[in-house]
VEXDREN-2710 file (C-alpha; in Angstrom, 1 decimal):
% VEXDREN-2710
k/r/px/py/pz
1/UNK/-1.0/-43.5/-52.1
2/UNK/-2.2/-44.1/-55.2
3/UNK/-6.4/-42.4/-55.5
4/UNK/-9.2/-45.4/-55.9
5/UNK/-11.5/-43.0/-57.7
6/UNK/-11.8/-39.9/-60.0
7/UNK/-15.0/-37.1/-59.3
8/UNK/-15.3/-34.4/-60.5
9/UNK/-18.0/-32.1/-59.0
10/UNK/-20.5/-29.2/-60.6
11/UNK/-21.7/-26.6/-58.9
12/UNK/-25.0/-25.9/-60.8
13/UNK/-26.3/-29.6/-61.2
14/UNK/-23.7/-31.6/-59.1
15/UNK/-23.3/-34.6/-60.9
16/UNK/-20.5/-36.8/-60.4
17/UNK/-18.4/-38.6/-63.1
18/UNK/-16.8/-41.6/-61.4
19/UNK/-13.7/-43.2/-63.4
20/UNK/-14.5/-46.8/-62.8
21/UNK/-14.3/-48.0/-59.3
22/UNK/-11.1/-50.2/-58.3
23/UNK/-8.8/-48.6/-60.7
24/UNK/-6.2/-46.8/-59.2
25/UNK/-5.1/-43.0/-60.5
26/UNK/-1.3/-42.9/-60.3
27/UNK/-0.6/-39.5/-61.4
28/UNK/-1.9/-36.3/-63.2
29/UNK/-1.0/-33.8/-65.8
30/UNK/-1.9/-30.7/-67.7
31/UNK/-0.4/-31.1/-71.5
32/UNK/-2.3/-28.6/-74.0
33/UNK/-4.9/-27.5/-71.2
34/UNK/-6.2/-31.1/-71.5
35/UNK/-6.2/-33.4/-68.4
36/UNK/-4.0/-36.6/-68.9
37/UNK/-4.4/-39.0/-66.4
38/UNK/-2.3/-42.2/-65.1
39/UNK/-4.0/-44.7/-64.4
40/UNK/-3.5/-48.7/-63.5
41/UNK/-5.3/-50.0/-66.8
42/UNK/-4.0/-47.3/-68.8
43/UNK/-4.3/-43.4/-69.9
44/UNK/-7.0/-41.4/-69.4
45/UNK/-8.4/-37.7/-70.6
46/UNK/-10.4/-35.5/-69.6
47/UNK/-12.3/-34.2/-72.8
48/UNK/-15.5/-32.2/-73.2
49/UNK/-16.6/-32.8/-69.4
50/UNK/-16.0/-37.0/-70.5
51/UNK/-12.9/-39.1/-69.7
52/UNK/-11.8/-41.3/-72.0
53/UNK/-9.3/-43.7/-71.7
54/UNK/-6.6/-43.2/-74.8
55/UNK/-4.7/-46.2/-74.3
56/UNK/-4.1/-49.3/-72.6
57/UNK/-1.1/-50.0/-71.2
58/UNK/-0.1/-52.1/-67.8
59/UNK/0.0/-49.2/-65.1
60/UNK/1.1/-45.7/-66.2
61/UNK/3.2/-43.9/-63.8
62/UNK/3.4/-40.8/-65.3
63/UNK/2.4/-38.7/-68.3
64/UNK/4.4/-36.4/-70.0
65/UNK/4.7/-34.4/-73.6
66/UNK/7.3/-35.0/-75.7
67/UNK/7.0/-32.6/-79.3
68/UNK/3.9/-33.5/-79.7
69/UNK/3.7/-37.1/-78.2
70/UNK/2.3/-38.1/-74.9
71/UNK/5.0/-40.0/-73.1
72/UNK/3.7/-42.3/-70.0
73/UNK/6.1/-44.5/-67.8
74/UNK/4.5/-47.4/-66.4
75/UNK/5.1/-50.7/-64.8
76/UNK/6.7/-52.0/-67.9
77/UNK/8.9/-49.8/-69.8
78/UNK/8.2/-46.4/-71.4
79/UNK/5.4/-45.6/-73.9
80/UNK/5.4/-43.2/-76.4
81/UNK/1.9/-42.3/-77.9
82/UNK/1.3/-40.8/-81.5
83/UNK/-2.0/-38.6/-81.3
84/UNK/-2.3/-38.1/-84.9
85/UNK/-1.6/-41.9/-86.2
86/UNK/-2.6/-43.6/-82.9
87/UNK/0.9/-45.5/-82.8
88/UNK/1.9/-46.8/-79.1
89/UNK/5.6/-47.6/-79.1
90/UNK/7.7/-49.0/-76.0
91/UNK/10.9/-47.3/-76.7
92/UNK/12.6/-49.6/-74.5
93/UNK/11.5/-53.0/-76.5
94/UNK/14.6/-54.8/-76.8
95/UNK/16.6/-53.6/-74.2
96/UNK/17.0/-55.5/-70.6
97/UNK/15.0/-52.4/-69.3
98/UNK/12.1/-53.3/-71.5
99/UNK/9.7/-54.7/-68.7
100/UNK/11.4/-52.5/-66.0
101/UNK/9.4/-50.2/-63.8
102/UNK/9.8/-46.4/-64.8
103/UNK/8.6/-43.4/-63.3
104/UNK/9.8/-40.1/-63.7
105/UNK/11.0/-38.7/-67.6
106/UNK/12.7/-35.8/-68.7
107/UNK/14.4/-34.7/-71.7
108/UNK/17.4/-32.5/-72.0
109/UNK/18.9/-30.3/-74.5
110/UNK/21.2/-32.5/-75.4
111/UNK/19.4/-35.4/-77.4
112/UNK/18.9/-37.6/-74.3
113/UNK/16.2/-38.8/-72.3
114/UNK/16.7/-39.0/-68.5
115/UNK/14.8/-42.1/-67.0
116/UNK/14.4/-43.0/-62.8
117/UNK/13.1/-46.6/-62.5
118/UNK/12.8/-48.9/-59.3
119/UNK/16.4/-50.0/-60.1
120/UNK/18.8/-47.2/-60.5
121/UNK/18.2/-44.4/-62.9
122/UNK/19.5/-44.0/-66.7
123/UNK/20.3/-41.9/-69.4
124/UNK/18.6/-43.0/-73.0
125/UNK/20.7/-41.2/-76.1
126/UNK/17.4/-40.7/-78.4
127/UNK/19.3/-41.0/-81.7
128/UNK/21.6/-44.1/-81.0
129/UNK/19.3/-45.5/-78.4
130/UNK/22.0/-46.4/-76.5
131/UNK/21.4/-47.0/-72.6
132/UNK/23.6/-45.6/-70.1
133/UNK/22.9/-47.0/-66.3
134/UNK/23.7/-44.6/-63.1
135/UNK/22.9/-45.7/-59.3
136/UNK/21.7/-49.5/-60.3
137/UNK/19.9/-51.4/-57.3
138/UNK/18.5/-47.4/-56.0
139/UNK/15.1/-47.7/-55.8
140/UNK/13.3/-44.4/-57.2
141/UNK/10.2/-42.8/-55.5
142/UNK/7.1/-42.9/-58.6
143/UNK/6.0/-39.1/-58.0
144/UNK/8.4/-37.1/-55.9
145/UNK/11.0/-35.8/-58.5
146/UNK/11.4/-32.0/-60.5
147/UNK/13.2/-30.5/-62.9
148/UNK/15.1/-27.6/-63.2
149/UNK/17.0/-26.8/-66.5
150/UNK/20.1/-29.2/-66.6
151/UNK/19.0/-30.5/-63.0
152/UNK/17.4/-33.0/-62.2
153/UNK/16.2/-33.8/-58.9
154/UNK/14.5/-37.4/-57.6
155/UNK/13.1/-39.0/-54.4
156/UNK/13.9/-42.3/-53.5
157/UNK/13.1/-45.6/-51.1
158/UNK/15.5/-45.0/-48.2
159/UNK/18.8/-42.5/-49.7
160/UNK/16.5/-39.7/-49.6
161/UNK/16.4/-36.9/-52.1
162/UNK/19.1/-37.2/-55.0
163/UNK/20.4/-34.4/-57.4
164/UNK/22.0/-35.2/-60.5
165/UNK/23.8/-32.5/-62.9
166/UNK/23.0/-33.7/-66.5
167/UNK/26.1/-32.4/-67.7
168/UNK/28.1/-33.6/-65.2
169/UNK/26.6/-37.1/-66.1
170/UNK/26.9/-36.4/-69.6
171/UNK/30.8/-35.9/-68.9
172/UNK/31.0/-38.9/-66.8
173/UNK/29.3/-41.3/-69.3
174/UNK/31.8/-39.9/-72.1
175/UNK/29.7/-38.3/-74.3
176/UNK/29.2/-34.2/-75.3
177/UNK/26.6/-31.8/-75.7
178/UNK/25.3/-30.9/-79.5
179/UNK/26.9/-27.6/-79.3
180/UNK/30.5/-29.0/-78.8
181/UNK/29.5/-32.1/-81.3
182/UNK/29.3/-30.1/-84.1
183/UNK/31.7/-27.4/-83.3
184/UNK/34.4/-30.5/-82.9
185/UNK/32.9/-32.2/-86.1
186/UNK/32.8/-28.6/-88.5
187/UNK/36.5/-27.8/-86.8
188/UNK/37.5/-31.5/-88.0
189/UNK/36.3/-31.2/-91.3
190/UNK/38.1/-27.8/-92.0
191/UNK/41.2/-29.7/-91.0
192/UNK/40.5/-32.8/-93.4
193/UNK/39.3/-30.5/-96.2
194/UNK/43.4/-28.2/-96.1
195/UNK/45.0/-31.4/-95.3
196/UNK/43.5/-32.8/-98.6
197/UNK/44.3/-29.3/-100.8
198/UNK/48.0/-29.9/-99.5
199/UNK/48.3/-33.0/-100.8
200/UNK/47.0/-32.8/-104.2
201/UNK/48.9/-30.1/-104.3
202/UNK/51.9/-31.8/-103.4
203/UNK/50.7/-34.7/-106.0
204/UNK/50.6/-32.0/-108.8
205/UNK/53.1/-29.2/-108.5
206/UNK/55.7/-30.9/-106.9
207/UNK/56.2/-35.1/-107.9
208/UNK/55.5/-36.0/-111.7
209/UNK/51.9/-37.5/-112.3
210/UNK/52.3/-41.4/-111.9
211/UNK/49.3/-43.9/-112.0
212/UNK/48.9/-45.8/-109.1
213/UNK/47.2/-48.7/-109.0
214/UNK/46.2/-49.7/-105.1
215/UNK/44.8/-53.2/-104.2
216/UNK/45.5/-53.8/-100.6
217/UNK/44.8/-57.5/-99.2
218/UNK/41.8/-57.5/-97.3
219/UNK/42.5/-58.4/-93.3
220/UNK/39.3/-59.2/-90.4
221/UNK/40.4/-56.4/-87.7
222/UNK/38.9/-57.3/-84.9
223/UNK/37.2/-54.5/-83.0
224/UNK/38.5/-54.3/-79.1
225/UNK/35.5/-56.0/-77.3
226/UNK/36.3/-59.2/-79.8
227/UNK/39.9/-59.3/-78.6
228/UNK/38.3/-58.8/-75.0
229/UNK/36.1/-61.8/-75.7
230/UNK/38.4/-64.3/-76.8
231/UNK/40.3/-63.8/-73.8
232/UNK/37.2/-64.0/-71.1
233/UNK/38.0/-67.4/-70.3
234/UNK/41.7/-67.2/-69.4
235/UNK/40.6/-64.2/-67.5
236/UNK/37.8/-65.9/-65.8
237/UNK/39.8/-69.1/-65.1
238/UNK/42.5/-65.9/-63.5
239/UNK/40.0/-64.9/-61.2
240/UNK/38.0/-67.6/-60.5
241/UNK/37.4/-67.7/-57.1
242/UNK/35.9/-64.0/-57.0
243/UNK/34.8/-62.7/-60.4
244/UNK/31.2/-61.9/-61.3
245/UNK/29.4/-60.3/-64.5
246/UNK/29.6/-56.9/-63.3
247/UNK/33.7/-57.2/-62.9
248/UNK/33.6/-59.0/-66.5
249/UNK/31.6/-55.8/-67.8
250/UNK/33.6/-53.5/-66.0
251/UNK/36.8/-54.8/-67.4
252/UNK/35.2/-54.4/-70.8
253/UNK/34.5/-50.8/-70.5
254/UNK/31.5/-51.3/-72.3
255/UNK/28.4/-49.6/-71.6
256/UNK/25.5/-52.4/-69.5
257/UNK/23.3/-52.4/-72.3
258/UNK/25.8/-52.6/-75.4
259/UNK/28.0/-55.2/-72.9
260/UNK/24.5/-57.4/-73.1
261/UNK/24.0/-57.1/-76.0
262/UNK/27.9/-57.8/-77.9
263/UNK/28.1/-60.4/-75.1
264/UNK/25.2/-62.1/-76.4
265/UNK/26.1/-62.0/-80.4
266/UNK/29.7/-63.1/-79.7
267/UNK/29.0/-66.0/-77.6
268/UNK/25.4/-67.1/-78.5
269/UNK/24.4/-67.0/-74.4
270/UNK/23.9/-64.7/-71.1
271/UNK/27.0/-63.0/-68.9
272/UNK/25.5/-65.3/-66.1
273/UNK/25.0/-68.2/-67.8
274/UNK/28.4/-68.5/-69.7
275/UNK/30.7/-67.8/-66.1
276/UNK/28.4/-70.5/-65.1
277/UNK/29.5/-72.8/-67.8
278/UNK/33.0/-72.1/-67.3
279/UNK/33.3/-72.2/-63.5
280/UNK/31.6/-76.0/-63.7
281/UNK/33.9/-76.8/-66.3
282/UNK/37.4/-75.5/-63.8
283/UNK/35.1/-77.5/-61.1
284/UNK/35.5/-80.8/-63.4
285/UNK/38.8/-80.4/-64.4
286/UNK/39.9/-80.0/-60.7
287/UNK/38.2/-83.0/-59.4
288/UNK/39.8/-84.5/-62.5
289/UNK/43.1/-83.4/-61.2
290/UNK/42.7/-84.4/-57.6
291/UNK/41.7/-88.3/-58.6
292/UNK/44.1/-88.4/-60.8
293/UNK/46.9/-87.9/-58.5
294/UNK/44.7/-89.9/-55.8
295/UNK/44.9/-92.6/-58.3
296/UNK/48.6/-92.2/-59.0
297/UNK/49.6/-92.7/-55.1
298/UNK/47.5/-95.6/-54.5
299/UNK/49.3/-97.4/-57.3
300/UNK/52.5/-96.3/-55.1
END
C-alpha cells in the first residue's frame, strides 16, 4: 500500500520534512547515492537534506537508471528523463501501449527493454522500437519483481510469481542476441565478398569483356502482409461465424504492434472496426438472400 507521506527524521534537531500531504509515494530508489522517489504527481529527489520534485508526470511507478537517464514507469506509459538537457520522453508515444500502465523495467544485454504492465508483459527492441507482447490480459504486481542476469522474475494479481528466461523469450519472439547478430552478419559478408572475387574473375579470365547494358522493367512486389491483406475478406467471410482480431493477427504472423500498425496504413481503419464492417455487410447480403428467395416463392 502505497505511503501517504515522506519524513525524514534528525537526531540532533528533529525536524521533519513532510513531502506534501495526500500524495502518495509509490516506490523508492538509490541511483548515484541520490534518493529518487515515485510519486503520484511525479518524481521526486532527495538533494542536500531538500526534496525536489524533478518532474511531473501522471503517477510514477518506478524509477530506474538507464546510462545515465532516469527511467520511471507510471500510469501512462514509460518516461525517460535527460538530466543534462531536461528532456522528458514517453518512449512508448505512438504505440497502443502508450497510455498503458507500466511497472517494473529492465534492460538486457541484448538491445532490449523488458517491460511488466497491468496487461501482460513485453519486450521493447531499443533500436527498431519494435514491441513484442508475452502473457496479454496477466495483470503484473507494481513492486514485487527482481532481476537476475538474463532472469527476470515478476509478481502478479492472482498467477502468482512468474519467471521468464530472456533468452528463451528472445528465441521465442525470433530474434538473436548481438553476439550471434554480428558473428552471422561478418560470416555473411566474408561469403558475399569471395562470391563476388569469383565472379569478376570469371567475367575477366574466363568469357571475353562484353558491355552489358541492363534496364530491367520496374514491377510493385508486394510484401507478404499486402498479399495477406487483400485476402482478409474472403478469409473473414470463410470464418465468419468464429473469427476475431486476434485469429486475423495470428494468421498474419505479424508481431501485435507492427500488425496495428500495417493494418492501419493498408486499410485506413482498426482490426475491430473493419471485421465489424464486413460481418454487417455478410449480415445484409444474407437477409438479401433470404427475401429474395421469400419473394421468389410467394410469386409461386
Amino acid at each position: 500500500m502505497p505511503l501517504n507521506l515522506l519524513r525524514n527524521f534528525s537526531n540532533q534537531n528533529k525536524k521533519i520534512q513532510i513531502l506534501k500531504e495526500g500524495i502518495a509515494i509509490h516506490n523508492l530508489n538509490i541511483i548515484n547515492d541520490k534518493l529518487w522517489i515515485s510519486g503520484s504527481d511525479g518524481v521526486y529527489v532527495l538533494e542536500n537534506k531538500n526534496l525536489k520534485r524533478v518532474f511531473k508526470i501522471n503517477n510514477s511507478t518506478g524509477i530506474f537508471d538507464l546510462d545515465g537517464l532516469i527511467v520511471s514507469t507510471s500510469y501512462e506509459g514509460v518516461w525517460t528523463y535527460n538530466i543534462q538537457n531536461n528532456r522528458l520522453k514517453n518512449i512508448l508515444k505512438g504505440s497502443p501501449y502508450e497510455k498503458l500502465e507500466t511497472d517494473a523495467f529492465y534492460q538486457d544485454n541484448y538491445g532490449n527493454f523488458w517491460i511488466s504492465t497491468i496487461h501482460g508483459f513485453f519486450r521493447y527492441h531499443r533500436q527498431s522500437k519494435n514491441i513484442s507482447t508475452f502473457l496479454e490480459g496477466t495483470e503484473f504486481n507494481r513492486r514485487s519483481y527482481f532481476f537476475k542476469g538474463d532472469t527476470i522474475y515478476l509478481g502478479s494479481n492472482g498467477n502468482g510469481l512468474i519467471r521468464f528466461d530472456i533468452k528463451e523469450l528472445i528465441a521465442e519472439d525470433g530474434g538473436n542476441d548481438p553476439t550471434k547478430e554480428n558473428f552471422r552478419f561478418f560470416y555473411l559478408a566474408s561469403v558475399i565478398f569471395m562470391v563476388g572475387l569469383l565472379i569478376v574473375f570469371f567475367i575477366r579470365i574466363i568469357l571475353n569483356p562484353v558491355d552489358i547494358i541492363v534496364d530491367p522493367p520496374k514491377v510493385e512486389v508486394e510484401t507478404d502482409e499486402n498479399v495477406f491483406f487483400s485476402s482478409l475478406e474472403n478469409y473473414i467471410r470463410d470464418h465468419i461465424d468464429e473469427v476475431n482480431v486476434d485469429q486475423i493477427r495470428y494468421q498474419s504472423g505479424l508481431t501485435k504492434y507492427a500488425f496495428y500498425t500495417k493494418f492501419v496504413d493498408y486499410f485506413g481503419k482498426k482490426p475491430k472496426e473493419y471485421l465489424s464492417d464486413i460481418k454487417e455487410k455478410v449480415l445484409k447480403e444474407r437477409q438479401n438472400e433470404f427475401f429474395r428467395k421469400r419473394n421468389s416463392l410467394e410469386e409461386i
